[in-house]
Backbone of each chain as ProteinMPNN parsed JSONL, in Angstrom:
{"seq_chain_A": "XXXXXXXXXXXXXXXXXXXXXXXXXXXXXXXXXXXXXXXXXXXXXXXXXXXXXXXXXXXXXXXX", "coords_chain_A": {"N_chain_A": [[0.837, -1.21, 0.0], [1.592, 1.242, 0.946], [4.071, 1.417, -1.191], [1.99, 1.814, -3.444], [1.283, 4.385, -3.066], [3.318, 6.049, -2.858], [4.393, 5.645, -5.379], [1.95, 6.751, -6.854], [2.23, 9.361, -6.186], [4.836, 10.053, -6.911], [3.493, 10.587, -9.301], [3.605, 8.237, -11.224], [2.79, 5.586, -13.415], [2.205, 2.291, -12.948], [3.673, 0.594, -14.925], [5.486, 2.61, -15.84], [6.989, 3.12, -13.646], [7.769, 0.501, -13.29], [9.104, 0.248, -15.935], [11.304, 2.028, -15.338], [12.718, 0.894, -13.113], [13.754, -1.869, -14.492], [12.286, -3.785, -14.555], [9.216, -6.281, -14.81], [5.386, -5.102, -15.08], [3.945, -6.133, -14.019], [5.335, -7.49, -11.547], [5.952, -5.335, -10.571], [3.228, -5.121, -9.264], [2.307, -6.931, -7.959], [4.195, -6.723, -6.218], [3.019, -4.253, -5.14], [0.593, -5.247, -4.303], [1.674, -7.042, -1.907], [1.827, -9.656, -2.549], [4.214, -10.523, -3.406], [7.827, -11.196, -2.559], [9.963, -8.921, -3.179], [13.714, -8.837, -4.113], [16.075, -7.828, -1.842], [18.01, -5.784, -3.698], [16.467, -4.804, -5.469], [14.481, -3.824, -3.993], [15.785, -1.768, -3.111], [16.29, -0.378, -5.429], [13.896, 0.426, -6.546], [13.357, 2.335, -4.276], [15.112, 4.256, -4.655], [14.289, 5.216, -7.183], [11.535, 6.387, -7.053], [12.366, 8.277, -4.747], [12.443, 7.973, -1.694], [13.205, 6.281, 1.159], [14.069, 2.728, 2.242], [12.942, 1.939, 4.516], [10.395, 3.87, 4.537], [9.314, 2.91, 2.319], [8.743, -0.01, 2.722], [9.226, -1.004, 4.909], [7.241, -2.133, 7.853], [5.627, -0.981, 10.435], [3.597, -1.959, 12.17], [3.828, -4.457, 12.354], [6.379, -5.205, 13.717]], "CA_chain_A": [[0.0, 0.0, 0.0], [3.07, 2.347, 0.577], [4.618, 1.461, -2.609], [1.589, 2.316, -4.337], [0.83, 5.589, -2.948], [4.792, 6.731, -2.948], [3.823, 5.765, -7.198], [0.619, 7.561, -7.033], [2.639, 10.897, -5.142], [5.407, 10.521, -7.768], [2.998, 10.78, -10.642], [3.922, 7.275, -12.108], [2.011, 4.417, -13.32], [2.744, 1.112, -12.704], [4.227, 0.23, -16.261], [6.666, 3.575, -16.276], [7.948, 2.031, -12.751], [8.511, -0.953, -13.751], [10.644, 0.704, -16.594], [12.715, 2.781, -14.543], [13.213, -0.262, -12.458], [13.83, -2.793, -14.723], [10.664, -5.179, -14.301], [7.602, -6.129, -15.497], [4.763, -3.852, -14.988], [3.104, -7.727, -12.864], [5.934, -7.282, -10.737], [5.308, -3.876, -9.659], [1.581, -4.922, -9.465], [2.316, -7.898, -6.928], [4.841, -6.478, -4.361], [2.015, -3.366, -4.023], [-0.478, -6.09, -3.465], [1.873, -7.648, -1.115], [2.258, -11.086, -3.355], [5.321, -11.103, -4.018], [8.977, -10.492, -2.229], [11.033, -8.257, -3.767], [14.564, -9.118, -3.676], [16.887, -6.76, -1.653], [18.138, -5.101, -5.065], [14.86, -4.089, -6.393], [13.698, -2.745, -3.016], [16.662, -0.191, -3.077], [16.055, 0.317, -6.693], [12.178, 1.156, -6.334], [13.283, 3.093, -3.345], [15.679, 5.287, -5.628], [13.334, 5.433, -7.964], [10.731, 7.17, -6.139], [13.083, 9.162, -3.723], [12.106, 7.665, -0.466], [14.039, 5.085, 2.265], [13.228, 1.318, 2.174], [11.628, 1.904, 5.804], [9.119, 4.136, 4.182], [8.191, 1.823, 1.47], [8.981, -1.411, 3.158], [8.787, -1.362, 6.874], [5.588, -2.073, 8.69], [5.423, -0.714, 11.911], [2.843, -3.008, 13.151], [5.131, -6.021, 12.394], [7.61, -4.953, 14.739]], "C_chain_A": [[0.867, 1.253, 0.0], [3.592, 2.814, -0.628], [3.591, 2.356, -3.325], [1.249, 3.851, -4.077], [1.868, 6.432, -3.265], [4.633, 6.816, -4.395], [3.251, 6.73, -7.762], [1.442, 8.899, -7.116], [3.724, 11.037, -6.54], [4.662, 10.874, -9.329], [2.719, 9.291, -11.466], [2.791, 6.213, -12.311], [2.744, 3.281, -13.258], [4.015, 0.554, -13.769], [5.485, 1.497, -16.332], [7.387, 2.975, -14.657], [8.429, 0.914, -12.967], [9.697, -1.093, -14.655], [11.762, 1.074, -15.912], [13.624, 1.63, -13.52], [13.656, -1.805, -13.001], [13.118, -3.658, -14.474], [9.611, -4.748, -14.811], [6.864, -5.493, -14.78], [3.811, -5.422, -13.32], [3.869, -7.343, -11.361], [5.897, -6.574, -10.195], [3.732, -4.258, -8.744], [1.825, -5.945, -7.807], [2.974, -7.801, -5.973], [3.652, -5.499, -3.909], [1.191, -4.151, -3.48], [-0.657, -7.214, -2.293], [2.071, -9.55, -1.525], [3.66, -11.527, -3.483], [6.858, -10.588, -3.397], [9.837, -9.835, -2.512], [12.416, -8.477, -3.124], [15.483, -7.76, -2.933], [17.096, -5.061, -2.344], [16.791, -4.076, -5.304], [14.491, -3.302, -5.149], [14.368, -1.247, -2.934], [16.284, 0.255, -4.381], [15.108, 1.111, -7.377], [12.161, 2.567, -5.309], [13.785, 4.311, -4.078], [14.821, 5.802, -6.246], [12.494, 6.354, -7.548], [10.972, 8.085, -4.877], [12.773, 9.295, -2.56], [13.187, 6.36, -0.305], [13.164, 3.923, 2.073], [12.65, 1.43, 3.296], [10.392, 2.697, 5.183], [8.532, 3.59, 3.071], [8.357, 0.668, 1.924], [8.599, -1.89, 4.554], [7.696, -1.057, 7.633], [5.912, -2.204, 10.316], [4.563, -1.353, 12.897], [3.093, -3.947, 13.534], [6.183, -6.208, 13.29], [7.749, -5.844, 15.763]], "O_chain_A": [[0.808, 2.133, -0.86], [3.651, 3.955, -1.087], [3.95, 3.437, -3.792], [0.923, 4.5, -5.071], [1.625, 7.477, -3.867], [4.701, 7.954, -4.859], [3.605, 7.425, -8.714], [1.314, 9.545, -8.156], [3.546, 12.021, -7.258], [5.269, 11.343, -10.291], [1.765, 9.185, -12.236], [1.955, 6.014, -11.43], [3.945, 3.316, -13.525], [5.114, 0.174, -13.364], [6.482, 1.173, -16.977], [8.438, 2.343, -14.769], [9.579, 0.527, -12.755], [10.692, -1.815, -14.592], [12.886, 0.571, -15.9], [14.833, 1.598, -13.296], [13.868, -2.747, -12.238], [13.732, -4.603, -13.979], [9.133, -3.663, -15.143], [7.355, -5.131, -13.711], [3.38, -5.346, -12.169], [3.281, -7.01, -10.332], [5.784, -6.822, -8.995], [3.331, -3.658, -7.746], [1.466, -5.509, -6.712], [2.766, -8.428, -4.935], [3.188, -5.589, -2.773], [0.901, -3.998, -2.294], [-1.599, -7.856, -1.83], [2.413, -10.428, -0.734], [4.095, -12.669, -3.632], [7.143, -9.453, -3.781], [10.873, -10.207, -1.961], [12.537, -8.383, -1.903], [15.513, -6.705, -3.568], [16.748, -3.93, -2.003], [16.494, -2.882, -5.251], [14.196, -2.116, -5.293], [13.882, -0.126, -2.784], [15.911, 1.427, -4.429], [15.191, 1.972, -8.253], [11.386, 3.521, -5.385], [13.07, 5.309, -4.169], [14.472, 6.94, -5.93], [12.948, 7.47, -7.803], [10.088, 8.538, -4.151], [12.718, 10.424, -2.072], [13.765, 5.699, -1.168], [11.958, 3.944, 1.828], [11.524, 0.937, 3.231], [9.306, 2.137, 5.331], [7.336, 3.757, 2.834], [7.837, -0.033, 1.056], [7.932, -2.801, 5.043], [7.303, 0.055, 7.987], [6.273, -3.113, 11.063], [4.705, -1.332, 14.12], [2.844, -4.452, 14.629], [6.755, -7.27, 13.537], [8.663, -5.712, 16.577]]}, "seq_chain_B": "XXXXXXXXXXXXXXXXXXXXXXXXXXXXXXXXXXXXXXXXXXXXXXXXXXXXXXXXXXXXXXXXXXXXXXXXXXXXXXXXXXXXXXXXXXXXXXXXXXXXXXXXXXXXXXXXXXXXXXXXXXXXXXXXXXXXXXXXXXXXXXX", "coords_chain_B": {"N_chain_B": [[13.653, -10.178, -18.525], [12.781, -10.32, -15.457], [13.951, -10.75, -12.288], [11.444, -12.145, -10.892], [10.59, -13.307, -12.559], [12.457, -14.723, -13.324], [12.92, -16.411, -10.914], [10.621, -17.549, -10.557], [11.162, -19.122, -13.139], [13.591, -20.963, -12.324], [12.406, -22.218, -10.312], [10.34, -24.211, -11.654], [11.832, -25.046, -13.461], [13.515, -26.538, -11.816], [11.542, -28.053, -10.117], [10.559, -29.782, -12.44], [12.772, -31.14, -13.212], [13.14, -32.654, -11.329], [11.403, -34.372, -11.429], [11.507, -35.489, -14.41], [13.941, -36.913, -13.382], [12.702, -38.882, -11.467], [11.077, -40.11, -13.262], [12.632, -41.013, -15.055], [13.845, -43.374, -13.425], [11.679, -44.638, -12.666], [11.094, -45.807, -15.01], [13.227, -47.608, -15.431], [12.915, -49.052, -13.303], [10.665, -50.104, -14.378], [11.231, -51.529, -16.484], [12.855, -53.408, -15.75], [11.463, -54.841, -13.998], [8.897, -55.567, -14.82], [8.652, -55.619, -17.85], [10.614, -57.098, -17.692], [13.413, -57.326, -18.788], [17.333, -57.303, -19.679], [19.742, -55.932, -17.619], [21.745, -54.836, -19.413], [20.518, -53.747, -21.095], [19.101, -51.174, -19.961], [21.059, -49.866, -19.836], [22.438, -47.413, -20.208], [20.108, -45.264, -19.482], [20.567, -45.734, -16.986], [23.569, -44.845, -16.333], [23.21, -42.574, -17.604], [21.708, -41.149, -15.628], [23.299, -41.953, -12.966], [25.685, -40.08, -13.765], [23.542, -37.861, -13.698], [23.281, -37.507, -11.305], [25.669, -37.208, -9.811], [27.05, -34.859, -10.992], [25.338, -33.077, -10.134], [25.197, -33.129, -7.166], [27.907, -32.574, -7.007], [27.984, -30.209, -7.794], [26.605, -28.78, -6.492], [27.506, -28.65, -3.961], [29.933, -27.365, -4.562], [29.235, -24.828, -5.185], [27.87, -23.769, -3.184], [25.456, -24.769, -2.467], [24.338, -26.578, -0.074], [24.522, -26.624, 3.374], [27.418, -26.603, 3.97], [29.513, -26.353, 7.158], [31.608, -27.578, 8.952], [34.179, -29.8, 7.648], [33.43, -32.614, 9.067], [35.417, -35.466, 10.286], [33.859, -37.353, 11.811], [31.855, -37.414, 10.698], [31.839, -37.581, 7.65], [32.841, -40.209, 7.763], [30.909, -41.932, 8.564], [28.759, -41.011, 6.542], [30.608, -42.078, 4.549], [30.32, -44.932, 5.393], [27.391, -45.208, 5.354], [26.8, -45.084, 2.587], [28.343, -47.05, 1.761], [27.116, -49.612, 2.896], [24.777, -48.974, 1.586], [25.464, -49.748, -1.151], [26.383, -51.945, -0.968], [24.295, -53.399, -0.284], [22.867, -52.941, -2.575], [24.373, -54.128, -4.627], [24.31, -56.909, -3.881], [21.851, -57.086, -3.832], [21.518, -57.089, -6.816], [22.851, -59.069, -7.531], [22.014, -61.36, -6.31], [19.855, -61.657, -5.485], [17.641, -60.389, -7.594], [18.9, -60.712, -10.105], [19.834, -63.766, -12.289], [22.417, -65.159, -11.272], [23.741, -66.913, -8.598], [26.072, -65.365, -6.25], [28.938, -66.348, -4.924], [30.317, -66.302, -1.46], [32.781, -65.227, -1.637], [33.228, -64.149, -4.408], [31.431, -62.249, -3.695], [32.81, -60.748, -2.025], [34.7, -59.803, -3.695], [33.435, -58.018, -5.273], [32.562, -56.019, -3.153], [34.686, -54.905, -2.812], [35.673, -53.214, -4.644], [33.367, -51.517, -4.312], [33.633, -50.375, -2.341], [35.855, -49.053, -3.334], [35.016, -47.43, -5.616], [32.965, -45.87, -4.078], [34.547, -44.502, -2.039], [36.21, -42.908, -3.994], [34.36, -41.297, -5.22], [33.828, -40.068, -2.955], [35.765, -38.682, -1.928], [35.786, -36.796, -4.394], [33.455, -35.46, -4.117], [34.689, -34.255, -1.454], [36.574, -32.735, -1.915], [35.864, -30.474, -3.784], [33.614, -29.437, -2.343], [35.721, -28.576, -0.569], [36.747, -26.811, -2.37], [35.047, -25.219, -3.062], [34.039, -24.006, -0.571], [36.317, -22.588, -0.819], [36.448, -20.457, -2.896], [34.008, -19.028, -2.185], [34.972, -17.517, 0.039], [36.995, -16.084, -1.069], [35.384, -14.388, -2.267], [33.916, -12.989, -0.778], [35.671, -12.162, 0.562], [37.167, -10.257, -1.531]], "CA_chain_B": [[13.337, -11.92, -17.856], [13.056, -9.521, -14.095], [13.907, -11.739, -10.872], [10.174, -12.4, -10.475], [10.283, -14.724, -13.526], [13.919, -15.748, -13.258], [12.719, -16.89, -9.788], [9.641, -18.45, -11.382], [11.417, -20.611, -13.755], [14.204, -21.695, -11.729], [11.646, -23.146, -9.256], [9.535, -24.712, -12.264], [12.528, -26.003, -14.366], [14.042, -27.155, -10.919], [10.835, -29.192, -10.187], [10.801, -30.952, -13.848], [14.298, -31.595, -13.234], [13.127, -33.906, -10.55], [9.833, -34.944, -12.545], [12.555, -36.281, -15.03], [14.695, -37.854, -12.885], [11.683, -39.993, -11.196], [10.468, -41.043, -14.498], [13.709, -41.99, -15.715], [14.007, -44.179, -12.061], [10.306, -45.51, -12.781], [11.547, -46.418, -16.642], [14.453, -48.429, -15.253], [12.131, -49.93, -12.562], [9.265, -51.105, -15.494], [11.862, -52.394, -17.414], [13.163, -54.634, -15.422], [10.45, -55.588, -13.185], [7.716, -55.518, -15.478], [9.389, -56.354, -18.982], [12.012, -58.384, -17.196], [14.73, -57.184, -19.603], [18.494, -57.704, -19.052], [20.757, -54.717, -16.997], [22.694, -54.027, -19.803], [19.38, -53.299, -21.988], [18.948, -49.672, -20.281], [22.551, -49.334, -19.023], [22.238, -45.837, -20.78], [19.654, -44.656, -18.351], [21.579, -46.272, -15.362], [24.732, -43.794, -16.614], [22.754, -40.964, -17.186], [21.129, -40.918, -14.537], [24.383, -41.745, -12.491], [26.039, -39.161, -13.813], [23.364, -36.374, -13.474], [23.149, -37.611, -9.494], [26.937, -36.804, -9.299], [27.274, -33.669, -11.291], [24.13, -32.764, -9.2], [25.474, -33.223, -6.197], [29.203, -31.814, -6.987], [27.556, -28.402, -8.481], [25.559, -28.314, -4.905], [28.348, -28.704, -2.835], [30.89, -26.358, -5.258], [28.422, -23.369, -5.199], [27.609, -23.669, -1.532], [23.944, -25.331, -1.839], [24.732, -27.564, 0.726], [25.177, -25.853, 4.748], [28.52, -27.746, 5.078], [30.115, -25.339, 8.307], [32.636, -28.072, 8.752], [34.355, -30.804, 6.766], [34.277, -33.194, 10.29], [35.886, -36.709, 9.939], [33.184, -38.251, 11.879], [30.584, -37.043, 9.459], [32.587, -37.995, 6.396], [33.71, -41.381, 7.769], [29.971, -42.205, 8.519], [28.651, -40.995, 5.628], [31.153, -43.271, 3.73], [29.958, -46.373, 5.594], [26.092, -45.61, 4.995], [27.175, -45.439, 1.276], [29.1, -48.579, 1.478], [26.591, -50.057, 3.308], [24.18, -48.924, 0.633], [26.211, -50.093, -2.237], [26.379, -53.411, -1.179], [22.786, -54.117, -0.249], [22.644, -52.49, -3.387], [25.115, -55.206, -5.515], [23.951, -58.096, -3.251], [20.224, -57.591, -4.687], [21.388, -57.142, -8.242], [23.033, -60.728, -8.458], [21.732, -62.703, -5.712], [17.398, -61.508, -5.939], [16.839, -60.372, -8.722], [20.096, -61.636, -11.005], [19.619, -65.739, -11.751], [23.633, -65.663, -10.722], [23.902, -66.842, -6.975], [27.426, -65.49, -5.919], [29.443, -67.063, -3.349], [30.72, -64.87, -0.754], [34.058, -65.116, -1.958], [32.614, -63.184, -5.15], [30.805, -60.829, -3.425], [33.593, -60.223, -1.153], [35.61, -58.968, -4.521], [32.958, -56.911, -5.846], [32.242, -55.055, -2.403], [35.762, -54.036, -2.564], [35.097, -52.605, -6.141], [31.882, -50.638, -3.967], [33.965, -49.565, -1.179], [36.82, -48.074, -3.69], [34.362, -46.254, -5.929], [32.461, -44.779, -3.093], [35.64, -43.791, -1.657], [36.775, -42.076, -5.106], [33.454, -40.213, -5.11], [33.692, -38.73, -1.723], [36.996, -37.562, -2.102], [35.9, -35.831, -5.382], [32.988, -34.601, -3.468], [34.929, -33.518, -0.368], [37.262, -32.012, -2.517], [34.681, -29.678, -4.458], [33.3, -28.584, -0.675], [36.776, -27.396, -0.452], [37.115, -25.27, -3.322], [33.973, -24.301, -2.952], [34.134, -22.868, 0.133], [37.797, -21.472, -0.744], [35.62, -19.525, -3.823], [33.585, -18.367, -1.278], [35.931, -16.962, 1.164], [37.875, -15.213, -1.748], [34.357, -13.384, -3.216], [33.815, -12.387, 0.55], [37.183, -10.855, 0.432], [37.37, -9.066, -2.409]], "C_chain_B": [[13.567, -10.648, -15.731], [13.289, -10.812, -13.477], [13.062, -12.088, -10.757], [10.481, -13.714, -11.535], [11.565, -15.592, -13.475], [13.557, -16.814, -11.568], [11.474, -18.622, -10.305], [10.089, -19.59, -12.043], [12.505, -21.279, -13.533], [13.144, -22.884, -11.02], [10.962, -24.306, -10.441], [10.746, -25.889, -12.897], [13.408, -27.028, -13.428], [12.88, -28.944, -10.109], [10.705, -30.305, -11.451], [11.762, -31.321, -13.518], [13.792, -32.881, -12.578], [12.309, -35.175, -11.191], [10.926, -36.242, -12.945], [13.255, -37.427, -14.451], [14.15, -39.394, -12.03], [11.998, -40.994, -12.196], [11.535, -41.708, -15.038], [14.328, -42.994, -14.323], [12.672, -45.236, -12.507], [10.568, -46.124, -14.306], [12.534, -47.468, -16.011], [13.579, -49.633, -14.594], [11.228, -51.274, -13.726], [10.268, -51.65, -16.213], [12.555, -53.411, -17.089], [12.666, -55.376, -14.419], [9.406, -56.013, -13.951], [8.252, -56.023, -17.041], [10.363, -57.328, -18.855], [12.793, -58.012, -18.623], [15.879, -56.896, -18.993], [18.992, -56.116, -18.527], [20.839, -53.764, -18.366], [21.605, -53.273, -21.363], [18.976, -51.528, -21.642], [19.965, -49.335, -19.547], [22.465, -47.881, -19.241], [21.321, -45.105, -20.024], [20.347, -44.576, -17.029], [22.312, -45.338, -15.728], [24.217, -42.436, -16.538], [22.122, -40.382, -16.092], [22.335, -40.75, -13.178], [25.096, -40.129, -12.18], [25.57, -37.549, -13.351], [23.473, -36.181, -11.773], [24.707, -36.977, -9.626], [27.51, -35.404, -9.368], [26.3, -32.934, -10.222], [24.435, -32.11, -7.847], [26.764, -32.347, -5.815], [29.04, -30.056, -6.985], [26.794, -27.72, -7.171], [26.375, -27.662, -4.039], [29.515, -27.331, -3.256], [29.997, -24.849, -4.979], [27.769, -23.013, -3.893], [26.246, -24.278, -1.776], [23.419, -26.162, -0.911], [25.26, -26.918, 1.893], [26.126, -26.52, 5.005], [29.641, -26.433, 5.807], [31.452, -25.582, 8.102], [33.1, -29.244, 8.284], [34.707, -31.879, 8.472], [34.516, -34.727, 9.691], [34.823, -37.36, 10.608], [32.131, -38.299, 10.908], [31.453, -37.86, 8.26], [32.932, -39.994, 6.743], [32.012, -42.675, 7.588], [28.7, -42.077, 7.259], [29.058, -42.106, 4.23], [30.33, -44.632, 3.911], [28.442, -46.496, 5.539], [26.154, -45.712, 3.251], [27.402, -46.918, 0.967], [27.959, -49.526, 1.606], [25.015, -50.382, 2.262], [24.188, -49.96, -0.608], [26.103, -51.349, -2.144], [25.783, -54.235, -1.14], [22.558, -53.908, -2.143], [23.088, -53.835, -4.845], [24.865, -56.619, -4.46], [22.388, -58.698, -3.909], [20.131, -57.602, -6.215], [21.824, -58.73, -8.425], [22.409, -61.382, -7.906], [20.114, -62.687, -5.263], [16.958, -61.436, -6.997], [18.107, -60.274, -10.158], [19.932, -62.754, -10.923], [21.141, -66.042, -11.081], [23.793, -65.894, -9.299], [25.914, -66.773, -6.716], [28.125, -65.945, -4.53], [30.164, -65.967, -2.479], [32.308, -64.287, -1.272], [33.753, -64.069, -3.593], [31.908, -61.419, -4.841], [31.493, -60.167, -2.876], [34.368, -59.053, -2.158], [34.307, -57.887, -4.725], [32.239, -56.189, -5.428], [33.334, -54.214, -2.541], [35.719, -52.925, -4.018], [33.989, -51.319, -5.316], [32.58, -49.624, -3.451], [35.024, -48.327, -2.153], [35.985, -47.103, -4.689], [33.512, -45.035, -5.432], [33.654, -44.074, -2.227], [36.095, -42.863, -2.71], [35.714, -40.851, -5.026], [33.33, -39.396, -4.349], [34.429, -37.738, -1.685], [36.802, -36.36, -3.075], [34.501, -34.805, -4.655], [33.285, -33.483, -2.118], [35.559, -32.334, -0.996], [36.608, -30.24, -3.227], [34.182, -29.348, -3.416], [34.023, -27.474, -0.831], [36.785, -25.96, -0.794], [35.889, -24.551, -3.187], [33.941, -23.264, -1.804], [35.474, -21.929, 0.192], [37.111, -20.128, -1.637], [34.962, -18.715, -2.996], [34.05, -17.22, -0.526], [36.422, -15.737, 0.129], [36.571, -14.166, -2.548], [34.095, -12.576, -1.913], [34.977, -11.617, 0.718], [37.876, -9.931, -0.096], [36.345, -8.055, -2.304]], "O_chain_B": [[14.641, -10.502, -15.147], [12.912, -11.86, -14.002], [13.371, -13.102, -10.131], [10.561, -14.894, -11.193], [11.66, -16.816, -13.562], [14.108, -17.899, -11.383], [11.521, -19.851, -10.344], [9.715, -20.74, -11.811], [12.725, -22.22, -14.296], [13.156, -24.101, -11.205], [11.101, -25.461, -10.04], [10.669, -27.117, -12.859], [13.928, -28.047, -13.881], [13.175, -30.099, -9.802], [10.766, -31.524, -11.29], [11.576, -32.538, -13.486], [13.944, -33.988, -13.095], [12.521, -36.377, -11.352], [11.183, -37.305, -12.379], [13.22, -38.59, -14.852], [14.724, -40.478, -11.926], [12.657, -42.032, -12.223], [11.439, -42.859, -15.462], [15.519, -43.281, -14.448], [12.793, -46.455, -12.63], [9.954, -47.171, -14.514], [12.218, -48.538, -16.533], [13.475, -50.774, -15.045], [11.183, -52.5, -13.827], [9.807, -52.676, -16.712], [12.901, -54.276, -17.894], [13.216, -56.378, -13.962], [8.968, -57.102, -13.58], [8.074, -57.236, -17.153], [10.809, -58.143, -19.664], [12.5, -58.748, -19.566], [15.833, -56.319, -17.906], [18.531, -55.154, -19.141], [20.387, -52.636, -18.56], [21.967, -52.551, -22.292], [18.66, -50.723, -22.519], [19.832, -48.534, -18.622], [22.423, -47.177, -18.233], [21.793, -43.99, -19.804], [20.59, -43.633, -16.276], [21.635, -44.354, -15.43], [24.535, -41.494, -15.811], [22.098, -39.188, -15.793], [22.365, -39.733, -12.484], [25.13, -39.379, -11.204], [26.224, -36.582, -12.96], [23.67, -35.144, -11.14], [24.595, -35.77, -9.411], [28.14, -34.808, -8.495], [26.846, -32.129, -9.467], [24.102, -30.99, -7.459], [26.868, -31.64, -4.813], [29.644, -29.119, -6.462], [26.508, -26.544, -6.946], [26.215, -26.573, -3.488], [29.864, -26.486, -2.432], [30.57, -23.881, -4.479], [27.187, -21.944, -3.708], [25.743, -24.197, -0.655], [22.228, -26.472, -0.877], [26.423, -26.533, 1.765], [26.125, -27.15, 6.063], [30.394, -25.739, 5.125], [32.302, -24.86, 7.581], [32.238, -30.091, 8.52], [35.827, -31.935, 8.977], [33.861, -35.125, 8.728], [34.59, -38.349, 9.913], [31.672, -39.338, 10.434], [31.457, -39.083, 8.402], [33.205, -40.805, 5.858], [31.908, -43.704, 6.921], [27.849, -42.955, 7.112], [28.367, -42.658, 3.374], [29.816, -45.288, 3.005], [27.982, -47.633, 5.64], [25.417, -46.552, 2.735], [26.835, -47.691, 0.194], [27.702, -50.25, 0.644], [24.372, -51.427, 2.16], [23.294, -50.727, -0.965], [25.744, -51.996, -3.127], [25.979, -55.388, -1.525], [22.09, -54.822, -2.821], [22.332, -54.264, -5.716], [25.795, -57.404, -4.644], [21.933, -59.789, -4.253], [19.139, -57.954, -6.853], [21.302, -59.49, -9.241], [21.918, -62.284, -8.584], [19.431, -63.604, -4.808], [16.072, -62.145, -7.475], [17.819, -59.603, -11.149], [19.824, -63.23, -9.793], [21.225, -67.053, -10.385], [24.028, -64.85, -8.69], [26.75, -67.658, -6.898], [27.746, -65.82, -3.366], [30.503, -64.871, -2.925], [32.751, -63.139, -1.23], [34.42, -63.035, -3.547], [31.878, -60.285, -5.319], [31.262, -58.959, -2.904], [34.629, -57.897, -1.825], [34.445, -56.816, -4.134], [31.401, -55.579, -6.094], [33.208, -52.993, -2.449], [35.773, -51.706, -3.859], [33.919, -50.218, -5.863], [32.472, -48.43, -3.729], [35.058, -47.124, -1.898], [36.276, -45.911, -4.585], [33.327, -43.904, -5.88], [33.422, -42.947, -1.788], [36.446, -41.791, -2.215], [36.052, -39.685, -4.821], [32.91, -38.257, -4.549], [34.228, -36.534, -1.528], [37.317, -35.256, -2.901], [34.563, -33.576, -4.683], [32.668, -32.474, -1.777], [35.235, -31.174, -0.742], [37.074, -29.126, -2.986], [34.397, -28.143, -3.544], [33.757, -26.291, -1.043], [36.807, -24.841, -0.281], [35.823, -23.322, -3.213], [33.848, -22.045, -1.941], [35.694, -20.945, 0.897], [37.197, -18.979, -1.205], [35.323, -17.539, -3.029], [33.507, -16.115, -0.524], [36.26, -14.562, 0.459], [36.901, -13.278, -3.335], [34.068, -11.356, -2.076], [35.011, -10.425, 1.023], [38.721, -9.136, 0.317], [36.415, -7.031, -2.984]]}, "name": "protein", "num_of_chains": 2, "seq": "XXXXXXXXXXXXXXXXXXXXXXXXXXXXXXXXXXXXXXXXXXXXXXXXXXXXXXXXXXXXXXXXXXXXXXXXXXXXXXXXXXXXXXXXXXXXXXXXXXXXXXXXXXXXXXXXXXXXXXXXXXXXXXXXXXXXXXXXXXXXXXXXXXXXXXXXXXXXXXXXXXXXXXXXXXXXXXXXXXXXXXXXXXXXXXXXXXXXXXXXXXXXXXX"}
C-alpha cells in the first residue's frame, strides 16, 4: 500500500515504474499487493526510484 | 526476464528436473520388473542418470547449496559407511534376488571391494569440491 501511494505521489504508473526499475509492470503490481517479495536489489532500486528510504516503502510498523 | 520470472522458472525447471529424474528411475524400474529385460538393456539410463546424481550433487556442494560449516571426519567417515553399506545391499540384490547368478561370498567379497573403492573415489571428489567451494567463497567475501 506504501509502494503504491509513494507511485501515485510521484505521478507514475505502474508500467513507467517498472521501466525505470527494470521489471515487469506484474511485478510492480504484486509487491504493491503484497504477493510477491522483492529481492533486496529491487527494493533499493524502487526506493531510488521514487526518492524515499526502504523503511518508508517497506517497513511495517505493526510487524515490529 | 526480471527476478520475479527468473525466480519463477528456476523453481519450475528445478521441479521438472526432478519430474525427469523420477520417471527416468520408474523407466528403469518397469523395465526390469515388469518387462524383465536384461541390466545391460537400459545401461544408458543407469549412466545418465548416475552421472546427473553426481554432477548434481558436486555443483551443490561447489556453489555452496549444501550448509557444510565443517568438513568433520566423523561425518565424512559415517557418511562413507552408509554409502558402502548402501552399495552393497545395493550389488547383493542385483546378483543374488533379482540376477539368476547366486554369488558365493568369496565373489561378493571382490565386488564389495570394487563398492567400497568407488564410493571412496566419489567422496573424495565430493569432499574435494566442498573445499574449493568454500575457498571460492571466502575469496568473493574478500574481495
Amino acid at each position: 500500500m506504501k509502494l503504491k501511494v509513494a507511485r501515485v505521489e510521484k505521478n507514475l504508473s505502474q508500467q513507467e515504474l517498472a521501466d525505470l526499475c527494470e521489471v515487469t509492470r506484474q511485478t510492480i503490481g504484486l509487491i504493491e499487493k503484497g504477493k510477491y517479495n522483492p529481492t533486496l536489489n529491487l527494493c533499493i532500486k524502487i526506493s531510488s526510484v521514487l526518492d524515499k528510504t526502504l523503511n518508508d516503502l517497506f517497513w511495517d510498523e505493526n510487524k515490529k | 526476464m526480471d527476478e520475479r520470472n527468473k525466480q519463477i522458472a528456476l523453481r519450475i525447471i528445478a521441479i521438472m528436473y526432478f519430474l525427469t529424474i523420477f520417471a527416468m528411475q520408474g523407466i528403469a524400474i518397469y523395465r526390469q520388473f515388469v518387462l524383465g529385460q536384461e541390466l545391460s538393456e537400459f545401461e544408458d539410463i543407469a549412466i545418465l542418470m548416475t552421472i546427473n546424481s553426481l554432477f548434481l550433487i558436486s555443483a551443490l556442494l561447489y556453489f555452496g547449496g549444501v550448509p557444510v560449516r565443517k568438513l568433520k571426519i566423523k561425518t565424512i567417515i559415517l557418511a562413507y559407511l552408509v554409502f558402502v553399506v548402501l552399495g552393497s545391499l545395493f550389488t547383493y540384490a542385483k546378483y543374488n534376488i533379482f540376477g539368476s547368478s547366486d554369488l558365493s561370498f568369496k565373489q561378493l567379497f571382490d565386488k564389495l571391494i570394487i563398492v567400497c573403492a568407488i564410493i571412496g573415489i566419489m567422496m573424495g571428489f565430493w569432499i574435494l569440491l566442498s573445499i574449493l567451494g568454500k575457498r571460492r567463497t571466502e575469496k568473493e567475501i574478500g574481495d
